[in-house]
N, C-alpha and C positions, 0 to 999 in steps of 0.2 A: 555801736550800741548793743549791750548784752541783754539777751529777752529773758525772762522766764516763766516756764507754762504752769500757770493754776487751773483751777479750776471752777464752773460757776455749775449750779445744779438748779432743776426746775424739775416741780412735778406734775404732773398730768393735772389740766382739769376737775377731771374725775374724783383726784386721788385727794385734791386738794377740797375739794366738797367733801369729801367724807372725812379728812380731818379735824374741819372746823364744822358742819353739821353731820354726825353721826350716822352713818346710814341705818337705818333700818333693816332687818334681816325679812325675807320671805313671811309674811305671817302665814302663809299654809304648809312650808316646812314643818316635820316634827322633827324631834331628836330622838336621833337613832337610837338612840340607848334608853329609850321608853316609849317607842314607837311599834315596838314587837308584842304583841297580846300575847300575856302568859297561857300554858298549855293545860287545861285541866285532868285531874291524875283520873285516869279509867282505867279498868282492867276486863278487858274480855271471858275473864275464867268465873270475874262476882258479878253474877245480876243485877246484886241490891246494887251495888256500887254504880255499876252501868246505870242502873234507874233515877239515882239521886243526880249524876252526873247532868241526866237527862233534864232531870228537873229542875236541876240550879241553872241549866243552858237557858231556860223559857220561862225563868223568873224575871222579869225586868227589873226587882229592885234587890239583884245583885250587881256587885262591880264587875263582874266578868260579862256582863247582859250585855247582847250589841245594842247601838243607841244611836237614832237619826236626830237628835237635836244636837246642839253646839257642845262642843267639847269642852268641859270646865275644871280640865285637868291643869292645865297651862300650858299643854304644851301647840296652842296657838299659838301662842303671844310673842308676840318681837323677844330675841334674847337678847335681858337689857345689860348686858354686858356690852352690846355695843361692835363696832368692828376692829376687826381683827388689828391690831397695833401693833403686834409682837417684831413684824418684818418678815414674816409669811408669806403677806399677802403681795403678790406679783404685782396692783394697780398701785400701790404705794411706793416703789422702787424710783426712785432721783432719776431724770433724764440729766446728765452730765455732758458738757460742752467743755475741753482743755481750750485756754485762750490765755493769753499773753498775761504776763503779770500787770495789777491793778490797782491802784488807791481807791477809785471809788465806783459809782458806776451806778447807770440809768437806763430806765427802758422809753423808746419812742421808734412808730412808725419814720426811720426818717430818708426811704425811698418812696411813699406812698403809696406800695403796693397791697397795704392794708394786714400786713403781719408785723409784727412789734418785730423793730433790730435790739441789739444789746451797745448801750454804748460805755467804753471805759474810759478813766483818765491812765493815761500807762507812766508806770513811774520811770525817774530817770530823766536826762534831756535826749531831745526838747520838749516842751511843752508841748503835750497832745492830746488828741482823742482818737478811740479807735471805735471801727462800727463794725459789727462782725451782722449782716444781718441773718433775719430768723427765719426757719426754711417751715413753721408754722405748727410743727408737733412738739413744743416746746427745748429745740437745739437749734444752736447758732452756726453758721459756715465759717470756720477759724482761715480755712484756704481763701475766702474773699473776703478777708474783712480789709478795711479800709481809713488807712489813718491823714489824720488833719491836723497840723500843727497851727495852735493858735498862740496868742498873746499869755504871757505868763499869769494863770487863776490858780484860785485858793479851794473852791469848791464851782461844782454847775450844777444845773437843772436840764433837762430834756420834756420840751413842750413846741406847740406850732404857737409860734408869736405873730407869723405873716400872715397864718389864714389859708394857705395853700395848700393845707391837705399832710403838709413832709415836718416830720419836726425838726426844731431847730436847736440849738445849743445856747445855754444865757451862762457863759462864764462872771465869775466875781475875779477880778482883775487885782493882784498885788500892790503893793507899794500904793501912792497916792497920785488924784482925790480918788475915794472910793467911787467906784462904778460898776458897771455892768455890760458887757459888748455878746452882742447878738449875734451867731453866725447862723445864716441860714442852710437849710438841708437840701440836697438834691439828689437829683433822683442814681446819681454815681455814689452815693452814700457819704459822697464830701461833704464839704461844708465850705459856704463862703464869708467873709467877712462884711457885717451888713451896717452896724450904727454903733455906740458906742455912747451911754448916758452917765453922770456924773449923779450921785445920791448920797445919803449920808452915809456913814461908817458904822455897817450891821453888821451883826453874826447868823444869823437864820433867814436861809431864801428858799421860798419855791414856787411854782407856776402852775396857774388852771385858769381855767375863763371865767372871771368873777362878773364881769362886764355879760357876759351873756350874746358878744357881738361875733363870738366865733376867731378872735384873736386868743393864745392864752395870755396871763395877765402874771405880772412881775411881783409878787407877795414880800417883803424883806421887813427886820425889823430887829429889835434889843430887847429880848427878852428875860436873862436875870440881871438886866443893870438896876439900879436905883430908882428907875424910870421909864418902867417899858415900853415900848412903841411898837405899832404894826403902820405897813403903809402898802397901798395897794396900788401901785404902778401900773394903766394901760398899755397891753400890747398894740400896736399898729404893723399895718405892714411893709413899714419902714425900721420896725425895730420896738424900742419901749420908749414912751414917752415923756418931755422933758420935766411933767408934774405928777405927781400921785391925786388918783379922783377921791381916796376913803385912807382915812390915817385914825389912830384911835391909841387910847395908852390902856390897855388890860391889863388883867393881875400875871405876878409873874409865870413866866411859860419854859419850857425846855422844848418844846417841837412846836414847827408852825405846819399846816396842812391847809387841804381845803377841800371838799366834797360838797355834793349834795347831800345834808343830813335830815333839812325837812320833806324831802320828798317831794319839793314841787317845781323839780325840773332845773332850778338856781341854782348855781355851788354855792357855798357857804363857805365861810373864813374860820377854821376850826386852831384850835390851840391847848396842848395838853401840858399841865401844871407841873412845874416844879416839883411842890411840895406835896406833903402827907395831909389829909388821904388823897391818890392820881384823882384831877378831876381833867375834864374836857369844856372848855368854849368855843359856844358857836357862837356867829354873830351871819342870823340869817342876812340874804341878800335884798331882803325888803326894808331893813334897818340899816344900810348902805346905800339906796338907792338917793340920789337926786340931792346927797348929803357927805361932805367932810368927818359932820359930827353925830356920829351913829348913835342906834340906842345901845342902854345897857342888851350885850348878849349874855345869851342865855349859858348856866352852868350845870355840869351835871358829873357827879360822883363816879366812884365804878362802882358802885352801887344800881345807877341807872336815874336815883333820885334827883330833881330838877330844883335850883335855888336861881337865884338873880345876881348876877356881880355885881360890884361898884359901877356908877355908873361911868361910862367911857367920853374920855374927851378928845378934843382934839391931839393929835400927836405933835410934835416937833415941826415949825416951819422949814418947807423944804430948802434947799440948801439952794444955791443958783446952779441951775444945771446947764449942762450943754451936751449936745449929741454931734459927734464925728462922722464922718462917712472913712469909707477904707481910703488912704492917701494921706491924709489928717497927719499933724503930727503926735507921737504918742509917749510915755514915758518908757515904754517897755515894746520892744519889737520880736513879733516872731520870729526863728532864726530863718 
């Protein structure tokens, strides 16, 4: 098996604050370059001169007058030009990590030592994942990382499905019926093979705790078909389970996501459009709750401006599912 080394880059916290909110400069810096009080012309040999000098010094309402109120020059004021972008500046510089060549790749704690590892899929066979984990200043340990050959997938996610602290791996499994197989993390930065669920045939997956129970939760769905669907799969810690709790058909989507967007502590089910002009839907966690058939969620421009979608209904009855344990028989085997 032939490797090849790329490369993955990460920037400081810091640096990454000040790229998406601008930092502000010193407001009690001035600039140097109008920070020096010009020198007033005297001449020792002209009296008058010396006199007038004197007398424009302890005028107060000349601009050379020293002055104890606020400076209304501007050279208080934040320089709104902003910071420095050019590549100047030293806290903006990439922390760079060389790691095995990659098709795609996630971040998850998944020895729970409470520092995010890097995980990849490496291309090439066999079918794998590799874990390089994170030593916590944004660089990965390329000398430990540590690979798991799984069941032949299309794409994964990286989330805690069991609840134990380590994240796990939820592969999308090849060939047919479509599904989903969990491999659990531990604390060797492996992975084990944990359940195996059968669901319909999506294109968009990914994982957060929708549930609120402290498992993450299995999101998958068809977002430019004819007939979109989202479905929201319980994690357990057994794996994912064999029904979806919240299914719903939105307007068409190109990425599915999920965060907390109202702020009160729930993730939310978020979906960014297709079409012109990009819009975003949420579909709060209190319009999911204790229900299949959610409300209409909420829509919003990149404008920022808020409209109502069509209203959402039920998705696709789910399909008859089953879940394997490791031993099972399968269509496709690890080598």
């Amino acid at each position: 098996m032939t490797r090849r080394l790329c490369r993955v880059a990460a920037v400081l916290p810091v640096a990454c604050a000040g790229c998406i909110f601008p930092l502000s400069p010193d407001p009690t810096a001035t600039d140097a370059s109008t920070a020096t009080p010009g020198t007033a012309a005297t001449s020792d040999d002209d009296p008058a001169t010396s006199a007038q000098a004197s007398a424009t010094a302890a005028d107060p309402t000349t601009s050379g007058a020293p002055t104890t109120g606020p400076d209304d020059t501007g050279d208080d004021l934040p320089d709104p030009s902003g910071p420095d972008l050019t590549g100047d500046d030293p806290s903006l510089e990439p922390v760079v990590t060389e790691v095995w060549d990659f098709e795609a790749m996630d971040l998850g704690d998944v020895d729970g030592d409470g520092r995010l590892d890097l995980v990849t899929a490496g291309t090439g066979a066999p079918p794998r994942v590799t874990v390089y984990p994170g030593r916590g200043d944004g660089t990965f340990d390329r000398d430990a990382a540590v690979d798991t050959a799984l069941f032949t997938f299309s794409q994964f996610v990286v989330a805690d499905v069991t609840g134990d602290g380590r994240a796990d791996v939820l592969a999308h499994g090849t060939g047919s019926p479509p599904r989903i197989t969990v491999y659990a993390g531990g604390d060797d930065l492996a992975f084990a093979e944990l359940a195996t669920t059968e669901l319909f045939e999506f294109d968009h997956m990914h994982a957060g705790d929708l549930t609120g129970d402290g498992h993450a939760d299995l999101l998958v769905g068809r977002g430019e078909s004819p007939s979109p669907w989202i479905q929201v799969w319980p994690g357990t810690a057994d794996g994912i389970a064999d029904a979806p709790v919240f299914e719903a058909s939105p307007w068409t989507y190109a990425l599915l996501r999920s965060g907390d967007v109202t702020g009160d502590g729930h993730v939310d089910l978020v979906t960014a459009g297709a079409g012109f002009p990009p819009q975003l839907a949420s579909t709060p966690a209190t319009a999911r709750a204790g229900s299949a058939s959610p409300r209409s969620p909420r829509c919003s421009n990149s404008r920022g401006s808020t409209s109502a979608t069509s209203t959402a209904t039920a998705g696709p009855t789910p399909p008859p599912t089953s879940r394997t344990t490791p031993g099972a028989s399968s269509s496709t085997s690890p080598p």
